[in-house]
PyMOL Python script that loads the backbone (N, CA, C, O; Angstrom):
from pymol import cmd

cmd.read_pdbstr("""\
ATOM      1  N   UNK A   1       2.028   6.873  -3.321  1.00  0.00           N
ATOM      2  CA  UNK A   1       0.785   7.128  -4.017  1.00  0.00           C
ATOM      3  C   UNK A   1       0.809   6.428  -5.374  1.00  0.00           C
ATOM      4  O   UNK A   1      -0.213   5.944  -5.861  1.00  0.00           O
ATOM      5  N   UNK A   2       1.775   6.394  -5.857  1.00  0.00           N
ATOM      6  CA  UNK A   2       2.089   6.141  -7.444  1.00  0.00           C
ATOM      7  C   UNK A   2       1.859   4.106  -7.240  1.00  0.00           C
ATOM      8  O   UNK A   2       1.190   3.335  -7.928  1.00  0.00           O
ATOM      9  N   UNK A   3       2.606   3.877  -6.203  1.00  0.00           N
ATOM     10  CA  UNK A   3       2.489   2.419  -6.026  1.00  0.00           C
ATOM     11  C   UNK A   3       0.877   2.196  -6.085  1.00  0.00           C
ATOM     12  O   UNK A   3       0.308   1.763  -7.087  1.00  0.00           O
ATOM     13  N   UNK A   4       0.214   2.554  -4.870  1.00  0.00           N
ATOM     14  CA  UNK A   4      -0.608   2.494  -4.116  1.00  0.00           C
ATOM     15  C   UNK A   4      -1.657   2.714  -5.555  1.00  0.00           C
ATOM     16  O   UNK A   4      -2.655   1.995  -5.511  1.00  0.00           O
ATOM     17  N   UNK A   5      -1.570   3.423  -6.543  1.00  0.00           N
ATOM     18  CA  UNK A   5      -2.694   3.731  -7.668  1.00  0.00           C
ATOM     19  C   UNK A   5      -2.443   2.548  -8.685  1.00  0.00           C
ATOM     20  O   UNK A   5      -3.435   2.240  -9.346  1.00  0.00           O
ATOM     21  N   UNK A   6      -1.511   1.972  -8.876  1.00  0.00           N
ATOM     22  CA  UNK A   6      -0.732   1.109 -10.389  1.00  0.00           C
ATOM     23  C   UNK A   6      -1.393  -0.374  -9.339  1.00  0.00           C
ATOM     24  O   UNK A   6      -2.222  -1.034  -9.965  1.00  0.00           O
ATOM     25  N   UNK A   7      -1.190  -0.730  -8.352  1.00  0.00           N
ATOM     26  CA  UNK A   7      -1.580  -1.611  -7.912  1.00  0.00           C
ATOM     27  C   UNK A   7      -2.524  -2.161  -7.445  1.00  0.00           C
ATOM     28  O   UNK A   7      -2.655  -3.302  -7.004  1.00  0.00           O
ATOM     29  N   UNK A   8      -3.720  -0.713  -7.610  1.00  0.00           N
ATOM     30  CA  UNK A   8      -5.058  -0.765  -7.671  1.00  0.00           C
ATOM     31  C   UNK A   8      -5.696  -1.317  -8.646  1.00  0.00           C
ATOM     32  O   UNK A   8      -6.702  -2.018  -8.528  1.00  0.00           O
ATOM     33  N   UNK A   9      -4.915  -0.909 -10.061  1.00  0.00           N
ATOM     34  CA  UNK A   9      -5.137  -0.741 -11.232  1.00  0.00           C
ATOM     35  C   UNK A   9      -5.904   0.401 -11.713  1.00  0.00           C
ATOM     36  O   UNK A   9      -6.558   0.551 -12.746  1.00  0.00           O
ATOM     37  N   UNK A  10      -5.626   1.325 -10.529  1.00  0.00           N
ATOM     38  CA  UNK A  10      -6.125   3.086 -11.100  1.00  0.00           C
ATOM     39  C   UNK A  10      -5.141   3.839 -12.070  1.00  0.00           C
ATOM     40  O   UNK A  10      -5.264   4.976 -12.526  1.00  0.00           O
ATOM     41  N   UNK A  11      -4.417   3.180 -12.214  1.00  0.00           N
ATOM     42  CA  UNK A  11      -3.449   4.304 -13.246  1.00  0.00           C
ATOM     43  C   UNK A  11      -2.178   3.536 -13.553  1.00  0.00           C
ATOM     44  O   UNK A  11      -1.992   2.450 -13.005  1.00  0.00           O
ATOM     45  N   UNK A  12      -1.050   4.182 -14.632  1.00  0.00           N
ATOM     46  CA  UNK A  12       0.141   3.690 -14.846  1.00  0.00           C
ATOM     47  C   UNK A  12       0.852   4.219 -14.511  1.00  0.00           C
ATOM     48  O   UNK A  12       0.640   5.067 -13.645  1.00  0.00           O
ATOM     49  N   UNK A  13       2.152   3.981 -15.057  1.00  0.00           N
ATOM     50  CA  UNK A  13       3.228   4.663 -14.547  1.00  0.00           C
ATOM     51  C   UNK A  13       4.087   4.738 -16.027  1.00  0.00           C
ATOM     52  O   UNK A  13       4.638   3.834 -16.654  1.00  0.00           O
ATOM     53  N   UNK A  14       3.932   6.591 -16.397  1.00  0.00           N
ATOM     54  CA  UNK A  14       4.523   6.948 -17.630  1.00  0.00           C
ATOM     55  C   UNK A  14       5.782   6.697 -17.877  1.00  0.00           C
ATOM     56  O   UNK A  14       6.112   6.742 -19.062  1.00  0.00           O
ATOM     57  N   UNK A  15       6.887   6.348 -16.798  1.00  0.00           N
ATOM     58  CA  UNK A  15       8.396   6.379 -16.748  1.00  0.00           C
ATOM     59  C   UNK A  15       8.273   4.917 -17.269  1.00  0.00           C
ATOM     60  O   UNK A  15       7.714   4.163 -16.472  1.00  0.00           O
ATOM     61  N   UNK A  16       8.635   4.424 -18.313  1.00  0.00           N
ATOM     62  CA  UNK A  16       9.091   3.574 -18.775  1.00  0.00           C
ATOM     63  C   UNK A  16      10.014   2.723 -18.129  1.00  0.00           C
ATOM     64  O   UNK A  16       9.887   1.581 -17.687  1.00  0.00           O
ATOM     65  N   UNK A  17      11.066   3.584 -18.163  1.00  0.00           N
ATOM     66  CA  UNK A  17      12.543   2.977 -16.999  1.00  0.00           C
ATOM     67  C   UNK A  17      11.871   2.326 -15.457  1.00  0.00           C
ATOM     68  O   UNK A  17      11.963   1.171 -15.043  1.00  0.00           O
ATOM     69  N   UNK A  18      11.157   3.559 -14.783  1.00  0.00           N
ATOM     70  CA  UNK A  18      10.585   3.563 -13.472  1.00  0.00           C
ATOM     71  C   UNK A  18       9.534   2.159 -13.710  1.00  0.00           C
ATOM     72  O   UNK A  18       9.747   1.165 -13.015  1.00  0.00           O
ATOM     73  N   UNK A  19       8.422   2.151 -14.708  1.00  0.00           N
ATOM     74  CA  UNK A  19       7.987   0.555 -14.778  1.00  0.00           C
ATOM     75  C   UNK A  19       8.884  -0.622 -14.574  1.00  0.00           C
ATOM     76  O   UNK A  19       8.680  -1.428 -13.666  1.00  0.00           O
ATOM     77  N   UNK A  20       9.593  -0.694 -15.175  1.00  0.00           N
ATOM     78  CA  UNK A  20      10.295  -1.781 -15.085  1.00  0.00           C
ATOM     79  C   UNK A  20      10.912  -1.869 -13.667  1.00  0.00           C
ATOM     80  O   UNK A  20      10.978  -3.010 -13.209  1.00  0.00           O
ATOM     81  N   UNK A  21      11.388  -0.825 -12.869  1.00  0.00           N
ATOM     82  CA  UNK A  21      11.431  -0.779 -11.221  1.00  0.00           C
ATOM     83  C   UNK A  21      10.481  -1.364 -10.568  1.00  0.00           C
ATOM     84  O   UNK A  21      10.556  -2.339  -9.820  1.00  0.00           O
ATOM     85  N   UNK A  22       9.203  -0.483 -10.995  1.00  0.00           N
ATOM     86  CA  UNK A  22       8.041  -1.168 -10.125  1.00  0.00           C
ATOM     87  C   UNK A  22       7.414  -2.428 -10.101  1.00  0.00           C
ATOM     88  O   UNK A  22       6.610  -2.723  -9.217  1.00  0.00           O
ATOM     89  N   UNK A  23       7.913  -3.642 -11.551  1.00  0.00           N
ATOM     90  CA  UNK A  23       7.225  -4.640 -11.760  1.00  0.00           C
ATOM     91  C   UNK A  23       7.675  -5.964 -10.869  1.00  0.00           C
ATOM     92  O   UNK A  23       7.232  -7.020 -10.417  1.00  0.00           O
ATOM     93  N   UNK A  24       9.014  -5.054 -10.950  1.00  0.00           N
ATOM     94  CA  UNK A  24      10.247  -5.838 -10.356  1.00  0.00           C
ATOM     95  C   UNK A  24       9.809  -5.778  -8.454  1.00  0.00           C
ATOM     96  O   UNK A  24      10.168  -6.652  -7.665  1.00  0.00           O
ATOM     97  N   UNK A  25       9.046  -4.633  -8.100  1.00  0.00           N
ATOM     98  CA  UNK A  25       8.800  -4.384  -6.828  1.00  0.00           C
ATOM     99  C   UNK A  25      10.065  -3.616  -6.046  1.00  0.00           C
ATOM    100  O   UNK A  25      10.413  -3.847  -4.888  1.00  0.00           O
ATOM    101  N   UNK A  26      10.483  -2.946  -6.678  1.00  0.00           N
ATOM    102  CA  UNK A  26      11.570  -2.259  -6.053  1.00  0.00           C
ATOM    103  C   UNK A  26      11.625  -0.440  -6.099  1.00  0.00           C
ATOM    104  O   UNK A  26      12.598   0.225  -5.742  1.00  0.00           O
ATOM    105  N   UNK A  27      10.628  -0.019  -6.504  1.00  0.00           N
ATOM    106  CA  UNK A  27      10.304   1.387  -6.443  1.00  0.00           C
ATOM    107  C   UNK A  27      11.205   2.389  -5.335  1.00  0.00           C
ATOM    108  O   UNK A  27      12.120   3.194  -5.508  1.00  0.00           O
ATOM    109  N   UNK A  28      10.450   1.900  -4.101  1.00  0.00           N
ATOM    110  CA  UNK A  28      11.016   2.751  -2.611  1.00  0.00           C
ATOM    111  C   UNK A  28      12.583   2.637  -2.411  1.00  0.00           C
ATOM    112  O   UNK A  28      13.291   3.511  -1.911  1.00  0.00           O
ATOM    113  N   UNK A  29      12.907   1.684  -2.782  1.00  0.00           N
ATOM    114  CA  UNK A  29      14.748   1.436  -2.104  1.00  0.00           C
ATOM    115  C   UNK A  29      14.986   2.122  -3.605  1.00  0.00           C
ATOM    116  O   UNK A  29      15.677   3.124  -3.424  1.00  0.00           O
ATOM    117  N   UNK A  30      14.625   1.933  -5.250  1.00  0.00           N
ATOM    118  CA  UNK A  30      14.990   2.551  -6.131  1.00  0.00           C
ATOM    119  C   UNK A  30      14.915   4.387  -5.963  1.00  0.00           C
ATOM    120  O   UNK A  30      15.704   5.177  -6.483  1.00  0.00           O
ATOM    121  N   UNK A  31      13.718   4.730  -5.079  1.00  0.00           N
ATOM    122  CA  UNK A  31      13.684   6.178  -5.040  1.00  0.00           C
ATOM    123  C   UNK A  31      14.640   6.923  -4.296  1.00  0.00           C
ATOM    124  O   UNK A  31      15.265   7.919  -4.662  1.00  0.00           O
ATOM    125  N   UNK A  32      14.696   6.038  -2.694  1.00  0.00           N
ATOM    126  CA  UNK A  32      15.095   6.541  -1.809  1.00  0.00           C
ATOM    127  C   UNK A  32      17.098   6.642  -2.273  1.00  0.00           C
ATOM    128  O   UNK A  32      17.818   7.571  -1.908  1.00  0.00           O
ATOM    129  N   UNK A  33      17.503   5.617  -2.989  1.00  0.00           N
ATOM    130  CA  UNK A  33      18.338   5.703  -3.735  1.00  0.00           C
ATOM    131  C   UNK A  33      19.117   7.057  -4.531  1.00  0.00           C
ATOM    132  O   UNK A  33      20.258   7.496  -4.392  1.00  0.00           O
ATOM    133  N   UNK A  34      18.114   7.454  -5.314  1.00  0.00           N
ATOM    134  CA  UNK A  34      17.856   8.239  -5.911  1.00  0.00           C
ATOM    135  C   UNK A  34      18.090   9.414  -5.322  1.00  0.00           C
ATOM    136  O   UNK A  34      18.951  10.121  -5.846  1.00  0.00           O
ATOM    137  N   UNK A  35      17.381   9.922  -4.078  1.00  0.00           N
ATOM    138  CA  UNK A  35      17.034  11.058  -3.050  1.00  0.00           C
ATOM    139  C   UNK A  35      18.508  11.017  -2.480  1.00  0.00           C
ATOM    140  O   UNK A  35      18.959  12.075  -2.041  1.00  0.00           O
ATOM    141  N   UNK A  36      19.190  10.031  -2.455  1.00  0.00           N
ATOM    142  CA  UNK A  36      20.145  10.370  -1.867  1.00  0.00           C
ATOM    143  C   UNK A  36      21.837  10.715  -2.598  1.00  0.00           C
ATOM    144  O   UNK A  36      22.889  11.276  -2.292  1.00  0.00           O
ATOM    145  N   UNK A  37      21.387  10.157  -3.425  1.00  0.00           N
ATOM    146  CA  UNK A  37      22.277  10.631  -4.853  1.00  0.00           C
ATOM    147  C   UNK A  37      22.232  12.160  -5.018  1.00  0.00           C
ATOM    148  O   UNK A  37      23.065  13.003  -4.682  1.00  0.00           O
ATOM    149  N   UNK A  38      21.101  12.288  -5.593  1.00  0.00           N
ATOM    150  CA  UNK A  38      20.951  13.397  -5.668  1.00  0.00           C
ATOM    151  C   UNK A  38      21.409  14.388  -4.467  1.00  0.00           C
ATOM    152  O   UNK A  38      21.960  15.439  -4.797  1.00  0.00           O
ATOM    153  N   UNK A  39      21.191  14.082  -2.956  1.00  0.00           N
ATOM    154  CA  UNK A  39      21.327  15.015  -2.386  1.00  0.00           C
ATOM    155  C   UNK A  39      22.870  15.470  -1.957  1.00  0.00           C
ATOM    156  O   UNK A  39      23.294  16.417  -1.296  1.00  0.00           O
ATOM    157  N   UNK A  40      23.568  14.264  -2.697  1.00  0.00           N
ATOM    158  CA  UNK A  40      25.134  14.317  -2.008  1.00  0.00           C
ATOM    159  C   UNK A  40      25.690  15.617  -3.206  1.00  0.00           C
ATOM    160  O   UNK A  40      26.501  16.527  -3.033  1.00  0.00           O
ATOM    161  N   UNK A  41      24.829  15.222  -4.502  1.00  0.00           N
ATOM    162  CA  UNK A  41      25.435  15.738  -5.769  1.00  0.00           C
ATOM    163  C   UNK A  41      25.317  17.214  -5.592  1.00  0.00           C
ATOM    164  O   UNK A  41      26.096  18.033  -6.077  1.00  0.00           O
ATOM    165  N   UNK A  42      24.312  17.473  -4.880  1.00  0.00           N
ATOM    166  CA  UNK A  42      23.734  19.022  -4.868  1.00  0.00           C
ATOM    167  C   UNK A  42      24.289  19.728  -3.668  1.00  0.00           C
ATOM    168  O   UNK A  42      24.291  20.937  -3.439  1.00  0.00           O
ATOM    169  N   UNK A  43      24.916  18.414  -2.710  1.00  0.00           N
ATOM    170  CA  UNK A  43      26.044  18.854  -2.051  1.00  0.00           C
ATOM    171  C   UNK A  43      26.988  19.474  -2.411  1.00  0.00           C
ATOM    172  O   UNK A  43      27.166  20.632  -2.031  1.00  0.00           O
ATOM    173  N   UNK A  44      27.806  18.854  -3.220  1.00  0.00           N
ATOM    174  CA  UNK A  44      28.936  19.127  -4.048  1.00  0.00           C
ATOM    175  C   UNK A  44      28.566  20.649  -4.657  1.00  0.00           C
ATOM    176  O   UNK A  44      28.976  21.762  -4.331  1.00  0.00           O
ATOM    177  N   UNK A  45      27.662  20.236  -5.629  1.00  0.00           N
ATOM    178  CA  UNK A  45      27.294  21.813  -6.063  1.00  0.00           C
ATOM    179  C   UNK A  45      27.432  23.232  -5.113  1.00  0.00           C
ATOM    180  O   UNK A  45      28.151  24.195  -5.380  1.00  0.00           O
ATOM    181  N   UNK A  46      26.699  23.108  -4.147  1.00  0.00           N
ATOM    182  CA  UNK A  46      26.729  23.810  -3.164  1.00  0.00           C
ATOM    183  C   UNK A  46      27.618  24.264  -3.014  1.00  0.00           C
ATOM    184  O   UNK A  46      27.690  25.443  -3.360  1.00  0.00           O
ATOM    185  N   UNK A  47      28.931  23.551  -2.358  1.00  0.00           N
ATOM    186  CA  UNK A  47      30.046  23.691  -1.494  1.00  0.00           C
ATOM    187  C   UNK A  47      30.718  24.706  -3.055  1.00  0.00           C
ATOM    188  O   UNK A  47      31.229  25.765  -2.691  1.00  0.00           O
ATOM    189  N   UNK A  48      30.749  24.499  -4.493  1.00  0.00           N
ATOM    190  CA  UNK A  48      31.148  25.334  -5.414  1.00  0.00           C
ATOM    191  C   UNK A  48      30.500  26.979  -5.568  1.00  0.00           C
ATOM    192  O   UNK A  48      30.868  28.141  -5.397  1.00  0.00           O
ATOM    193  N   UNK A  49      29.070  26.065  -6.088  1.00  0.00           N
ATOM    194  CA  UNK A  49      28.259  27.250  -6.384  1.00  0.00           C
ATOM    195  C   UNK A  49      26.856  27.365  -5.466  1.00  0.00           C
ATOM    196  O   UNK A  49      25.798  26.804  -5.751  1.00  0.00           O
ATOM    197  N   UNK A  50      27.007  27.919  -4.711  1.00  0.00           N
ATOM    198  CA  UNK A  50      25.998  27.931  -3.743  1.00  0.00           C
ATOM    199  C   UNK A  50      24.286  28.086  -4.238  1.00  0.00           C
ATOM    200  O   UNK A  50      23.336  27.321  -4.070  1.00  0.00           O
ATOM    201  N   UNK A  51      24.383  29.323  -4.858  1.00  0.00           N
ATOM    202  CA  UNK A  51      23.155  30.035  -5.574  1.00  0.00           C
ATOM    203  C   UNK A  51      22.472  29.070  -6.817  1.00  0.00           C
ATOM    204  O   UNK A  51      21.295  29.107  -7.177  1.00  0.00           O
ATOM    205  N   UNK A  52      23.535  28.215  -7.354  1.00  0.00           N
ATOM    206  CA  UNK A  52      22.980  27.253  -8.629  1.00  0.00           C
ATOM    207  C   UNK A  52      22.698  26.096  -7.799  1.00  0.00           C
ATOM    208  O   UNK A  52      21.820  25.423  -8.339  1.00  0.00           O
ATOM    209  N   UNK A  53      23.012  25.696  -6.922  1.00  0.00           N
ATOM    210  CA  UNK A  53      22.608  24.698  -5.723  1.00  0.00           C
ATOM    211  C   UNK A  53      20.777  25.099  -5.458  1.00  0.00           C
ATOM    212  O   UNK A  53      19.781  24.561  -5.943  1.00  0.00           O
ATOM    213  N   UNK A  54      20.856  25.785  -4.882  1.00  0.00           N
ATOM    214  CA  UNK A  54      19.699  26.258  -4.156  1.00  0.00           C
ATOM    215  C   UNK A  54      18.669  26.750  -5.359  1.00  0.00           C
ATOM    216  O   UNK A  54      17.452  26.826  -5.190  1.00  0.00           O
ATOM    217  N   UNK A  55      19.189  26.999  -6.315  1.00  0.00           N
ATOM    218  CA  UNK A  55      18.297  27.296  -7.546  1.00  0.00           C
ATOM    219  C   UNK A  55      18.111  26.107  -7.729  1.00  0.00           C
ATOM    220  O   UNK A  55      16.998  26.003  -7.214  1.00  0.00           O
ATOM    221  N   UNK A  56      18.413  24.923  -8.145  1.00  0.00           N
ATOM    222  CA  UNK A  56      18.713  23.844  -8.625  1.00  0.00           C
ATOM    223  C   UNK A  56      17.469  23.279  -7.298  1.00  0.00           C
ATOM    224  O   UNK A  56      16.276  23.389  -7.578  1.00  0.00           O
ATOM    225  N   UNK A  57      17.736  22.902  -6.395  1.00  0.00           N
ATOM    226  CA  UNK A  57      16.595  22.197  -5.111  1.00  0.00           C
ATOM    227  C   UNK A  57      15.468  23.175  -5.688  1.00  0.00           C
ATOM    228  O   UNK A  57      14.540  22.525  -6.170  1.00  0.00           O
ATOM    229  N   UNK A  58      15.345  24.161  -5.747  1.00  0.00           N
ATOM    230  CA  UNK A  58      14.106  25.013  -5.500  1.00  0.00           C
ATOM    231  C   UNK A  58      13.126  24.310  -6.809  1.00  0.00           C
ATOM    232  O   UNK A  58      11.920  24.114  -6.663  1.00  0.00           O
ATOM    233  N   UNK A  59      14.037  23.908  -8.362  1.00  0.00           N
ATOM    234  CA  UNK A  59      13.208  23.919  -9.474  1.00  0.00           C
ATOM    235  C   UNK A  59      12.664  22.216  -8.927  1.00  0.00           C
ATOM    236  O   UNK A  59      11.545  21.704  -8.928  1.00  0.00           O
ATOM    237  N   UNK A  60      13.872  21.743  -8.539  1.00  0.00           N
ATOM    238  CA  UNK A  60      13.500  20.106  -8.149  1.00  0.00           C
ATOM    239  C   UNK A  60      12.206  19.838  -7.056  1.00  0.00           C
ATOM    240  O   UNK A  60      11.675  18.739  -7.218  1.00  0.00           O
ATOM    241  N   UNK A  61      11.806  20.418  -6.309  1.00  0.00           N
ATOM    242  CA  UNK A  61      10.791  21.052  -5.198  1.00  0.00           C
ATOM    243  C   UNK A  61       9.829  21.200  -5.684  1.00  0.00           C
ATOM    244  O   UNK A  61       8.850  20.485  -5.474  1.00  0.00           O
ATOM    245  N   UNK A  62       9.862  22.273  -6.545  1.00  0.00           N
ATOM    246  CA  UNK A  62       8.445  22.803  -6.841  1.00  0.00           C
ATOM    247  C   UNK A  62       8.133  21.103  -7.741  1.00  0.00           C
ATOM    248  O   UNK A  62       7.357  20.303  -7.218  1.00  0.00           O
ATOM    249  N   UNK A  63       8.911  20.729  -9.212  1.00  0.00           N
ATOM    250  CA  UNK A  63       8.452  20.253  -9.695  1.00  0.00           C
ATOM    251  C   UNK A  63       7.770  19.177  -9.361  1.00  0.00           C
ATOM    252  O   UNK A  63       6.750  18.775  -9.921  1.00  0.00           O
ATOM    253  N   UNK A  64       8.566  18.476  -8.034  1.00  0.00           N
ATOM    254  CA  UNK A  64       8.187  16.937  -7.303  1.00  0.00           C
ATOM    255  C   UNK A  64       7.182  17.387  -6.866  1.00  0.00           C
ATOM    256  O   UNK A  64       6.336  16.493  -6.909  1.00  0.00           O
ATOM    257  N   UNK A  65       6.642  18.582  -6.325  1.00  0.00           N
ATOM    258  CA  UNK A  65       5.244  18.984  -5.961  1.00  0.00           C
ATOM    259  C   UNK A  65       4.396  18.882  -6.495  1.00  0.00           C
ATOM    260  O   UNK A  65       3.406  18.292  -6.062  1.00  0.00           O
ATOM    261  N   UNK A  66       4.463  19.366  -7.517  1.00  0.00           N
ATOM    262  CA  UNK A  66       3.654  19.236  -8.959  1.00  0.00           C
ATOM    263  C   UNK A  66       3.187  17.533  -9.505  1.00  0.00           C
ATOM    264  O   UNK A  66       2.044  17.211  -9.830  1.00  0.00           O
ATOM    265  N   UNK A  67       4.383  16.624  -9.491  1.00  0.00           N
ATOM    266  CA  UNK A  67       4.180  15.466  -9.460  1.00  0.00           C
ATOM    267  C   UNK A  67       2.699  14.771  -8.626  1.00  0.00           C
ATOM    268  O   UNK A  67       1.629  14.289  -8.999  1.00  0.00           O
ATOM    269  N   UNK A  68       3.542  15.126  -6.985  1.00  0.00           N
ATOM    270  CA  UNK A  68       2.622  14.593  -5.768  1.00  0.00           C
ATOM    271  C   UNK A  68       1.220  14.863  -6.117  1.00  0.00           C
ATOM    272  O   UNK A  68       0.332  14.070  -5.809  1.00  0.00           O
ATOM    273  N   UNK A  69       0.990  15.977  -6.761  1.00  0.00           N
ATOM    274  CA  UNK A  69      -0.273  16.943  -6.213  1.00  0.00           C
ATOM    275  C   UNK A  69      -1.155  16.447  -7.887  1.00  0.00           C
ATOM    276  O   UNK A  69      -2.382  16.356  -7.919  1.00  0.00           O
ATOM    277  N   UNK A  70      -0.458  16.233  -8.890  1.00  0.00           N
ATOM    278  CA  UNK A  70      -0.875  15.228 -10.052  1.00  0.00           C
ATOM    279  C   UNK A  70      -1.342  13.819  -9.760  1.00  0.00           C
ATOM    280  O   UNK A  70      -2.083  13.067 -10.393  1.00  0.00           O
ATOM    281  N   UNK A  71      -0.895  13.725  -8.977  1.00  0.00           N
ATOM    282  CA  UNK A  71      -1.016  12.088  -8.632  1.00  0.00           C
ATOM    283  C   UNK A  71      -2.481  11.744  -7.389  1.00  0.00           C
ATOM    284  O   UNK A  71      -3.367  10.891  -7.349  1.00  0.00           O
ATOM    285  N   UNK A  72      -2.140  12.784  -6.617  1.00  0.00           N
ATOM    286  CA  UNK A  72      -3.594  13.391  -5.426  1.00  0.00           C
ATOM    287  C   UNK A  72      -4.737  13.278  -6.178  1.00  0.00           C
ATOM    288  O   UNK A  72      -5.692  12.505  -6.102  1.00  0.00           O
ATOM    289  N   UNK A  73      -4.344  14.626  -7.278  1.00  0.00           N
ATOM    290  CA  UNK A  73      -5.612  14.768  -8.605  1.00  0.00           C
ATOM    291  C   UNK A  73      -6.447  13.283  -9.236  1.00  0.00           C
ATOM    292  O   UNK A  73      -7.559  13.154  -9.748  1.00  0.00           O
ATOM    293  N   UNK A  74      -5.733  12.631  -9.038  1.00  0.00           N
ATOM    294  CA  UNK A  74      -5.920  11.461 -10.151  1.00  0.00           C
ATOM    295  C   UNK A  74      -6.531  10.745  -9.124  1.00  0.00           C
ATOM    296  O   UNK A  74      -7.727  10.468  -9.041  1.00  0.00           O
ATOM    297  N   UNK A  75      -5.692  10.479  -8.396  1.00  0.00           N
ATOM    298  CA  UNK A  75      -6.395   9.695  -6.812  1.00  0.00           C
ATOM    299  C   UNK A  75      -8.138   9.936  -6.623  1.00  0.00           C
ATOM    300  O   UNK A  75      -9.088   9.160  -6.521  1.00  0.00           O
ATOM    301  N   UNK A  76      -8.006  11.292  -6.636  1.00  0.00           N
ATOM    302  CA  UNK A  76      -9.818  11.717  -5.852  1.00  0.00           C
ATOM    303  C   UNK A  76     -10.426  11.872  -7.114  1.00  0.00           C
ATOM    304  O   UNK A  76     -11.650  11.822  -7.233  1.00  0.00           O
ATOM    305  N   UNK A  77      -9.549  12.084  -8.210  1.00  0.00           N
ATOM    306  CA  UNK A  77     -10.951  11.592  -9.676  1.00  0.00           C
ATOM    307  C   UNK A  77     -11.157  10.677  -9.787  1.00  0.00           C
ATOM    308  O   UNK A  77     -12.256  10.534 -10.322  1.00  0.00           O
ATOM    309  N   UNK A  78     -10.263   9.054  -9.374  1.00  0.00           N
ATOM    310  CA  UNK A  78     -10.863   7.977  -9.346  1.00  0.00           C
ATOM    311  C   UNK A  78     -11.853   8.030  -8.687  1.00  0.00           C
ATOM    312  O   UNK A  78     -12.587   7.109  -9.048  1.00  0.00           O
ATOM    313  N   UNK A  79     -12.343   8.658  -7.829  1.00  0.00           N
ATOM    314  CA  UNK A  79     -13.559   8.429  -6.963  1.00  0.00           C
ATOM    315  C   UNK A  79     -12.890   7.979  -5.534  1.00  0.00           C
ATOM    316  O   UNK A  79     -13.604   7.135  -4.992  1.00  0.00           O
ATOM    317  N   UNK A  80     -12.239   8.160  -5.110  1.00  0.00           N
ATOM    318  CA  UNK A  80     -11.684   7.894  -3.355  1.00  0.00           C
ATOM    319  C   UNK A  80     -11.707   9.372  -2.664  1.00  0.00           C
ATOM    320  O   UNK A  80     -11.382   9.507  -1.484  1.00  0.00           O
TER     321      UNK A  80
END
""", "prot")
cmd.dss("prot")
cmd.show_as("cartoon", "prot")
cmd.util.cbc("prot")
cmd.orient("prot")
């Protein structure tokens, strides 16, 4: 969505760092990257502390939701 709006020229992209990903055209292999980092790390966590694991996904969840559903918003106020 985030691609799909910046390349419309409906919107930017506030991550500074993450611009410079996207100019470059490397967003998806940079995210998916990312998703998987993260998920080994929260592995680890887990296998220690189970409950700060699962607390930890739950705040990461909601918030990426929040993201998606910001980005939806913006989408259908452009007028689509």
């Amino acid at each position: 969505m985030t691609q799909f709006l910046i390349e419309g020229g409906l919107g930017q992209e506030g991550n500074l760092f993450l611009q410079n990903v996207l100019d470059n055209g490397n967003l998806m292999g940079f995210k998916m990257v990312g998703a998987l980092v993260s998920a080994f790390i929260l592995w680890d966590i887990y296998r220690r502390h189970p409950n700060l694991a699962f607390a930890s996904t739950l705040l990461f969840v909601v918030a990426y939701t929040g993201i998606v559903y910001w980005n939806i918003f913006s989408f259908v106020m452009a007028g689509f």
